[in-house]
C-alpha positions as a Python dict, from the first residue, in 0.01 Angstrom:
ca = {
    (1, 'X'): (0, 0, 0),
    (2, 'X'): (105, 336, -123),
    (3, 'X'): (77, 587, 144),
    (4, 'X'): (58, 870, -44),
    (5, 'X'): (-258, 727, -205),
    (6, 'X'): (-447, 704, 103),
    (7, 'X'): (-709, 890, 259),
    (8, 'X'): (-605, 1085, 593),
    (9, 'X'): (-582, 902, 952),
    (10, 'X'): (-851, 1109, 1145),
    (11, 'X'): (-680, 1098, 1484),
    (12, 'X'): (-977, 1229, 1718),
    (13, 'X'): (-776, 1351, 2035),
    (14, 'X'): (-502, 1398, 1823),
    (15, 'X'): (-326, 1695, 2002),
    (16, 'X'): (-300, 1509, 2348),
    (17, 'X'): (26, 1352, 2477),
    (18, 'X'): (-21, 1029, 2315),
    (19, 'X'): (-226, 1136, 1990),
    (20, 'X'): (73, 1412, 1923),
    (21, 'X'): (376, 1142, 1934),
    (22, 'X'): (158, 909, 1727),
    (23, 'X'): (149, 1202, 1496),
    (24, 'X'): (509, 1273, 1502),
    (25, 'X'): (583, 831, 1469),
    (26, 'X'): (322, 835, 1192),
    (27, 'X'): (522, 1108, 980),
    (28, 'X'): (854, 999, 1079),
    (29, 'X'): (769, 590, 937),
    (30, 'X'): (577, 736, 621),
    (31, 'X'): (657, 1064, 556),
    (32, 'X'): (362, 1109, 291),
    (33, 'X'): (104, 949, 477),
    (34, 'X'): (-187, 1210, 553),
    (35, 'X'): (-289, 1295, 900),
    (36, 'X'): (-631, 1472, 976),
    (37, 'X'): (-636, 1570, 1348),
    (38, 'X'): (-876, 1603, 1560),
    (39, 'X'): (-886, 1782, 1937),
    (40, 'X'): (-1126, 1993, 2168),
    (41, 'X'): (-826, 2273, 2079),
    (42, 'X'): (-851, 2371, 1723),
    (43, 'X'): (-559, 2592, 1765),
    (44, 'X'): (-370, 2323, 1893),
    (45, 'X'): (-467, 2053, 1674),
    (46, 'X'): (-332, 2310, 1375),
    (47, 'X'): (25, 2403, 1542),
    (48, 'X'): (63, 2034, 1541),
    (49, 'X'): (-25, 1977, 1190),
    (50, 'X'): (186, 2265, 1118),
    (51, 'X'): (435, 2099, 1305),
    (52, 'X'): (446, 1771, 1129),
    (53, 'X'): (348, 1816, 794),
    (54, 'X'): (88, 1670, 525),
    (55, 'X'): (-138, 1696, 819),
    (56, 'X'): (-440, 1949, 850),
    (57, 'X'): (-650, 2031, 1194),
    (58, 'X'): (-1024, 1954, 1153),
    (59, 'X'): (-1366, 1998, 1384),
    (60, 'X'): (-1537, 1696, 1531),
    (61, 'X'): (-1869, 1621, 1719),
    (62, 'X'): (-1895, 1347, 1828),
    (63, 'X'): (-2257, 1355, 1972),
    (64, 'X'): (-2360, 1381, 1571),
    (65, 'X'): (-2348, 1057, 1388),
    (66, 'X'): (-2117, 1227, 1112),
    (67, 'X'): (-1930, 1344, 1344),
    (68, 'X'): (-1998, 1686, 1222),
    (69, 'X'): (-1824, 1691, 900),
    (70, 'X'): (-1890, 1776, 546),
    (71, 'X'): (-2025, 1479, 323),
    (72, 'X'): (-1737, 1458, 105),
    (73, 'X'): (-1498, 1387, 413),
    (74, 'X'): (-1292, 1068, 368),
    (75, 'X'): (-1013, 880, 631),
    (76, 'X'): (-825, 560, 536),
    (77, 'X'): (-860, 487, 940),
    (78, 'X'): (-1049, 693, 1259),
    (79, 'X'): (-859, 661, 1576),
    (80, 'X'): (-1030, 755, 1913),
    (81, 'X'): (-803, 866, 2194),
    (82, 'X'): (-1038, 1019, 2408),
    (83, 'X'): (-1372, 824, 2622),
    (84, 'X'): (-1654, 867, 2293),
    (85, 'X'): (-1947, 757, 2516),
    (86, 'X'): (-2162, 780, 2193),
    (87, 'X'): (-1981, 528, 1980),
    (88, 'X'): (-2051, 788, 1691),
    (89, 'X'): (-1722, 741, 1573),
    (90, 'X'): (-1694, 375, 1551),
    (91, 'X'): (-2014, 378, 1352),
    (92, 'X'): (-1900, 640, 1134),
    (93, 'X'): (-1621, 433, 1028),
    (94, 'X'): (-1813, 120, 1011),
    (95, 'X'): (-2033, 296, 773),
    (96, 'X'): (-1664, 415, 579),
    (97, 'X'): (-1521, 84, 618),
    (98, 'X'): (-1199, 181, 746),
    (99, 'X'): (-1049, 83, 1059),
    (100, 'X'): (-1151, 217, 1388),
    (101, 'X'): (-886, 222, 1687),
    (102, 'X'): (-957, 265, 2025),
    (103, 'X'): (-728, 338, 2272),
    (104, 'X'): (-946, 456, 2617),
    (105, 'X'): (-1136, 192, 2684),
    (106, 'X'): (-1084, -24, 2941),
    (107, 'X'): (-1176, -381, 3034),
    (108, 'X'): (-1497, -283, 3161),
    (109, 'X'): (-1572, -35, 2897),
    (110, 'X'): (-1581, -245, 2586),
    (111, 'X'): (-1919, -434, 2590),
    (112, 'X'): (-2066, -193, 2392),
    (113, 'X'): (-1796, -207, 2119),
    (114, 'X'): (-1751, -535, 2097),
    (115, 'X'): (-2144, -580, 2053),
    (116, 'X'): (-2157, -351, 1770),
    (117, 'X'): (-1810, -537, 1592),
    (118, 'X'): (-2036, -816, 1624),
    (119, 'X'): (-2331, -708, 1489),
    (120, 'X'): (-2128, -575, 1174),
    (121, 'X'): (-1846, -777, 1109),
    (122, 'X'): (-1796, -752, 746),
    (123, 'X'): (-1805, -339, 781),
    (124, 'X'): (-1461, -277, 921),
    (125, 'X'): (-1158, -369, 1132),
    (126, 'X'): (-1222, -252, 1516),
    (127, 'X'): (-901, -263, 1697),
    (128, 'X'): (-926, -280, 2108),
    (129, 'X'): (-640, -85, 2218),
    (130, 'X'): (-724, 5, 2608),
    (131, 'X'): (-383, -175, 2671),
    (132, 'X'): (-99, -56, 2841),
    (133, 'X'): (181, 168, 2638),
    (134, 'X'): (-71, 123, 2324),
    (135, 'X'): (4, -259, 2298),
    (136, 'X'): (388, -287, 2397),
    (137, 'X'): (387, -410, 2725),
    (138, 'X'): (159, -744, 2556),
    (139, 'X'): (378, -810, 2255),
    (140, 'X'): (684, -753, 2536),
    (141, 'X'): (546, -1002, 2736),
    (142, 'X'): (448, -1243, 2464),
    (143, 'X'): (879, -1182, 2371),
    (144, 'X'): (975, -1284, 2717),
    (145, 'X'): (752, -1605, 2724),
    (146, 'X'): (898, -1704, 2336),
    (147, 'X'): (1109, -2004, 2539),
    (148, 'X'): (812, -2125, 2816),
    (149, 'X'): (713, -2465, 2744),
    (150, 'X'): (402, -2342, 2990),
    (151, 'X'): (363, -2034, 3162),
    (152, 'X'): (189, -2022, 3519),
    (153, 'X'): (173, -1650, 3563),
    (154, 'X'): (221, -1325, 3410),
    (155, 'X'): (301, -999, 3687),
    (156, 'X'): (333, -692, 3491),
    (157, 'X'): (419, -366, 3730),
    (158, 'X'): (427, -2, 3586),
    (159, 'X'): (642, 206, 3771),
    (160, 'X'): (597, 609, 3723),
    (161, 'X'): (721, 897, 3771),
    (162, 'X'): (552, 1196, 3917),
    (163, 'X'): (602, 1437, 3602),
    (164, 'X'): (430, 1181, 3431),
    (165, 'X'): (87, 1239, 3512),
    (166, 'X'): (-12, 1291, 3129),
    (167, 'X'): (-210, 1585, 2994),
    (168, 'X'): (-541, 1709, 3006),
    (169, 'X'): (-688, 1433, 2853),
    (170, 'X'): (-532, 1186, 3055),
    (171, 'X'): (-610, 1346, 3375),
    (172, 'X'): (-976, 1332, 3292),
    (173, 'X'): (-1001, 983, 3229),
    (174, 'X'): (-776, 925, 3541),
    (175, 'X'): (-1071, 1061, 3701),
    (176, 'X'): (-1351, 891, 3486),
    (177, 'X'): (-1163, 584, 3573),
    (178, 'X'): (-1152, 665, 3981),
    (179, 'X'): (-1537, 790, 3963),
    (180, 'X'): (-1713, 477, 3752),
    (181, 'X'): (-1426, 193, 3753),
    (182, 'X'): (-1515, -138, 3946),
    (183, 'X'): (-1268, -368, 4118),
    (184, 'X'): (-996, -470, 3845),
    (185, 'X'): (-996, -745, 3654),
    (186, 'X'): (-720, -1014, 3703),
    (187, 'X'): (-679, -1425, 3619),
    (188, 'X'): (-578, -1579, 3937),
    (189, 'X'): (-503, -1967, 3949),
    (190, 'X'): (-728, -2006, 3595),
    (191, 'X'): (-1072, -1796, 3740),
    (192, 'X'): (-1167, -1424, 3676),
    (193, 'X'): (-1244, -1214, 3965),
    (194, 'X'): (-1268, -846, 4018),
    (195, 'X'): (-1000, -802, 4271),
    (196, 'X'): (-1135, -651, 4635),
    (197, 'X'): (-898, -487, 4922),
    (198, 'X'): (-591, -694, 4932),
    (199, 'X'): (-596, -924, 4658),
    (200, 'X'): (-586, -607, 4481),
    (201, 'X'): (-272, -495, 4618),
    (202, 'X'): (80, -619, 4547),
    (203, 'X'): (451, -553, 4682),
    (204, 'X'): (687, -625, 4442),
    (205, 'X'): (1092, -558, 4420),
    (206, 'X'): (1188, -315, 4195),
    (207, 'X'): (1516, -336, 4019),
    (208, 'X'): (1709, -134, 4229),
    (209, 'X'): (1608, -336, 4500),
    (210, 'X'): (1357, -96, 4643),
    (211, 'X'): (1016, -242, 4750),
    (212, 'X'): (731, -112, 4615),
    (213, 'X'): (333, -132, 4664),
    (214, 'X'): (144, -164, 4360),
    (215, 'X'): (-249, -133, 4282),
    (216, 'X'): (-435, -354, 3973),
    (217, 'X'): (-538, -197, 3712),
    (218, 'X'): (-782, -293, 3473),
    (219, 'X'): (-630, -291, 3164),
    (220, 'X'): (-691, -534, 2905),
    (221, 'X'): (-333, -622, 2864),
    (222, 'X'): (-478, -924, 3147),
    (223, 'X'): (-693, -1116, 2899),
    (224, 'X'): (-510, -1045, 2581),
    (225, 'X'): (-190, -1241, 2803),
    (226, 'X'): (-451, -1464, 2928),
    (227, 'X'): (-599, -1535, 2608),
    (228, 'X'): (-262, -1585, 2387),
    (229, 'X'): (-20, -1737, 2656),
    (230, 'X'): (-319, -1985, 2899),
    (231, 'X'): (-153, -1834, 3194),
    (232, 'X'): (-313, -1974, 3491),
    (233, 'X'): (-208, -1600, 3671),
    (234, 'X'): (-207, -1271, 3482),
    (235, 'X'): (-238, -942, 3662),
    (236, 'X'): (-77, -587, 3602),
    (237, 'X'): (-44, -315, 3845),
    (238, 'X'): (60, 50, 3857),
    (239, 'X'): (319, 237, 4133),
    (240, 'X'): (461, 606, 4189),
    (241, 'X'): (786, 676, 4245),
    (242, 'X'): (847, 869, 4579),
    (243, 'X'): (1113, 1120, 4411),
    (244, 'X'): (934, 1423, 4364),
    (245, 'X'): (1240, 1556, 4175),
    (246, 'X'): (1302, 1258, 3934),
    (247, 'X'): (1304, 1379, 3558),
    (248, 'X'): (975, 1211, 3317),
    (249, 'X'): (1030, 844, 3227),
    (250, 'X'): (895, 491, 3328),
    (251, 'X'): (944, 144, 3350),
    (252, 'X'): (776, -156, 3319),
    (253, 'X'): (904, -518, 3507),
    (254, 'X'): (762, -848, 3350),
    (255, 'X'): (747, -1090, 3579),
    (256, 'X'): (730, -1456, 3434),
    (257, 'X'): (691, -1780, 3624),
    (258, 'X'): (614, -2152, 3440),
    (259, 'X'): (800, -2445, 3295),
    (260, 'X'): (1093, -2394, 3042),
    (261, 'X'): (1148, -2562, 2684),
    (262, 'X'): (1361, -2848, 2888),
    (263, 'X'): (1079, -2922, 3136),
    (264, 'X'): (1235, -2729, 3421),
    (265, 'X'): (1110, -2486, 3633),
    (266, 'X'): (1169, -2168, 3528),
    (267, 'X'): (1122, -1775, 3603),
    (268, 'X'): (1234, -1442, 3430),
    (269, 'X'): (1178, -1093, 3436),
    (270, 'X'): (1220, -845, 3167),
    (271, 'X'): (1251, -487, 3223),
    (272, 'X'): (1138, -177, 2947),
    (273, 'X'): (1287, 155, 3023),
    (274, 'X'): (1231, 493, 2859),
    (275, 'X'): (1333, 855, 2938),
    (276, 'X'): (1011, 988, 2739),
    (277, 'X'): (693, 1004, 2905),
    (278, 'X'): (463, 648, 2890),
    (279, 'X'): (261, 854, 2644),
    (280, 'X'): (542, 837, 2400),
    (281, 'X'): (612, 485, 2342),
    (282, 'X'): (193, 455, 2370),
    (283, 'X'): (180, 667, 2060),
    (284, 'X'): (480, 431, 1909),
    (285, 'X'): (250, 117, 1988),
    (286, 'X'): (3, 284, 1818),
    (287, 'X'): (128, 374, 1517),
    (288, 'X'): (281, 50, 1442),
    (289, 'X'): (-94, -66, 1469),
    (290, 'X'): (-205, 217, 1201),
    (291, 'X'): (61, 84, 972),
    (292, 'X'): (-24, -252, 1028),
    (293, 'X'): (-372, -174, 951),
    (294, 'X'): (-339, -12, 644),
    (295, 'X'): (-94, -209, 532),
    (296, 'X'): (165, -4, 525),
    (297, 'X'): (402, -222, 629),
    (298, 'X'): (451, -446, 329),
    (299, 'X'): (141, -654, 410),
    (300, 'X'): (-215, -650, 276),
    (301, 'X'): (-470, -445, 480),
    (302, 'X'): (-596, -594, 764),
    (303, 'X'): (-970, -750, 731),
    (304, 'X'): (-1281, -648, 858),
    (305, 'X'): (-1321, -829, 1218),
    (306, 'X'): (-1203, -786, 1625),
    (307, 'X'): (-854, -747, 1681),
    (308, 'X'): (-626, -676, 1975),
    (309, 'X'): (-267, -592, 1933),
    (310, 'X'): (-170, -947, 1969),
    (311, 'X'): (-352, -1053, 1684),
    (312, 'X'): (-174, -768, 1458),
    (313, 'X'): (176, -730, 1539),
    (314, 'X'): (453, -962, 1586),
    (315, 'X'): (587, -940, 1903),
    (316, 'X'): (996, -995, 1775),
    (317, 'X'): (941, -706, 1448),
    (318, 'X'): (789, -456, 1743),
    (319, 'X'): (1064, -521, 1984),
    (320, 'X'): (1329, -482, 1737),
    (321, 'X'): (1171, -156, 1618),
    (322, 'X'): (1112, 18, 1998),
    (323, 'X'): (1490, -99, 2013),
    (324, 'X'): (1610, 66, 1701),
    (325, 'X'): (1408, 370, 1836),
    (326, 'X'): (1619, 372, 2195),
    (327, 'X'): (1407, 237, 2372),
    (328, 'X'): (1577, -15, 2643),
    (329, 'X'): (1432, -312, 2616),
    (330, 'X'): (1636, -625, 2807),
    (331, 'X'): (1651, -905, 3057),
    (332, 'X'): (1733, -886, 3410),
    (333, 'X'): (1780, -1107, 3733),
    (334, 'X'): (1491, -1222, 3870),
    (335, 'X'): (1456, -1116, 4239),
    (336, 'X'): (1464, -1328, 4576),
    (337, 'X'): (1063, -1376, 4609),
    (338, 'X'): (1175, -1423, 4971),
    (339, 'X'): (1265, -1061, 5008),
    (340, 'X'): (966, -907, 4918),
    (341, 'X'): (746, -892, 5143),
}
């Protein structure tokens, strides 16, 4: 696929944290591919497509079923990175049949989407997102359990930093999410629960040996892993740093216990580190999904149907290219489980 043929990516949201460095990914893998984008600041949505290039800033409602826009308007793919409570926009590119790519919705937001892929699934591909650093942290995980024979469980554990608290956007959902969310959603010894008080807790060791208390979130990084690995455990959880002066960057530990290629028991635990904020490799993750989509990368567009990351991306080709782009990305001892307590 020629991307200077195509139709605009509407990114809805598109002048946010994450939207923005999808932007910037976007031009920097196709330089001719054009960007529409999309965000409650007009202004800002047109410095940014100023900024980039081949891009133009456009108006969108998304309580109107055409999302406000002139007849004639035409995207190759719509990409929501904001809560749309109406669904408009999924229909609207059901109706287009392009892909539709959402990346705010977590696991207990997405019955109404996945009814309405359902309903329609010859109109377009509908790509679940609402995972963790827009897919990375599952196709990381899925490259640290390549040599499991079997894996017993998956313990994922985002560690932030206080200057990375996101942007407007973010913040709001942060508090949607606070406000509506129920207990999160975890696989614990093969049955689903919605973790209560301490089972939704964790204290894990860092890698510099520092102790930490993590919460569960509920991402839906648990049953992609759960779903593509038959982990009898998967859970991720989320913890501050207490250094109010540390610079923006974060890290994720993958924790993996089960049984090695050779039969014997086995554990690991691999460690991503960036010095960007989480919203940058997010917007990485999720162009790598556009491009898969459209076929951009050498491979035919994807088909209508319900996709998450897993089912897009190989896990090796996106490690290698988060590598290329600096981010660290690498093995590291596996702690004394007797020290954490």
């Amino acid at each position: 696929m020629n991307a200077s043929t195509l139709d605009p990516v509407l990114l809805i949201g598109g002048a946010g944290r994450v939207g923005s460095r999808a932007a910037r990914s976007l031009r920097s893998m196709h330089p001719e591919l054009p960007i529409a984008i999309a965000g409650r600041d007009l202004g800002k949505a047109r410095q940014l497509a100023s900024e980039v290039g081949h891009a133009s800033a456009v108006a969108v409602d998304l309580e109107r079923a055409d999302l406000g826009l002139d007849g004639s308007a035409a995207f190759s793919a719509v990409v929501v990175l904001l809560k749309d409570d109406s669904l408009n926009a999924l229909q609207f590119a059901q109706a287009h049949g392009v892909p539709y790519v959402a990346i705010s919705d977590y696991a207990f937001d997405i019955g109404p989407e996945v009814a309405l892929a359902i309903a329609r699934p010859t109109a377009a591909p509908v790509l679940l997102l609402g995972h963790f650093l827009g897919g990375i942290a599952v196709l990381a995980t899925l490259h640290a359990v390549r040599d499991f024979q079997r894996v017993d469980s998956i313990e994922m554990a985002a560690i932030f930093s206080p200057a990375d608290m996101g942007g407007p956007t973010a913040q709001a959902d942060m508090a949607r999410v606070a406000g509506i969310a129920p207990h999160p959603l975890m696989l614990v010894d093969s049955r689903w629960l919605w973790a209560v008080g301490a089972e939704a807790q964790r204290t894990f060791m860092d890698i510099d040996g520092m102790t930490r208390q993590g919460q569960a979130y509920p991402l839906l990084d648990v049953v992609s892993l759960a779903a593509a690995t038959d982990a009898m455990s998967v859970r991720i959880d989320a913890a501050m740093s207490e250094d109010e002066a540390a610079p923006p960057g974060h890290r994720l530990i993958i924790d993996v216990a089960g049984v090695g290629k050779y039969g014997e028991s086995q554990r690991t635990r691999w460690v991503i580190e960036d010095s960007d904020f989480h919203q940058g490799m997010s917007g990485m993750g999720l162009a790598l999904a556009i491009e898969r989509l459209l076929g951009l990368d050498g491979g035919k567009p994807v088909a209508p149907g319900l996709y998450h990351p897993e089912t897009l991306l190989r896990p090796e080709e996106a490690i290698e290219r988060l590598r290329t782009a600096g981010v660290s990305i690498r093995a590291c001892p596996v702690p004394d489980q007797s020290a954490v307590k």
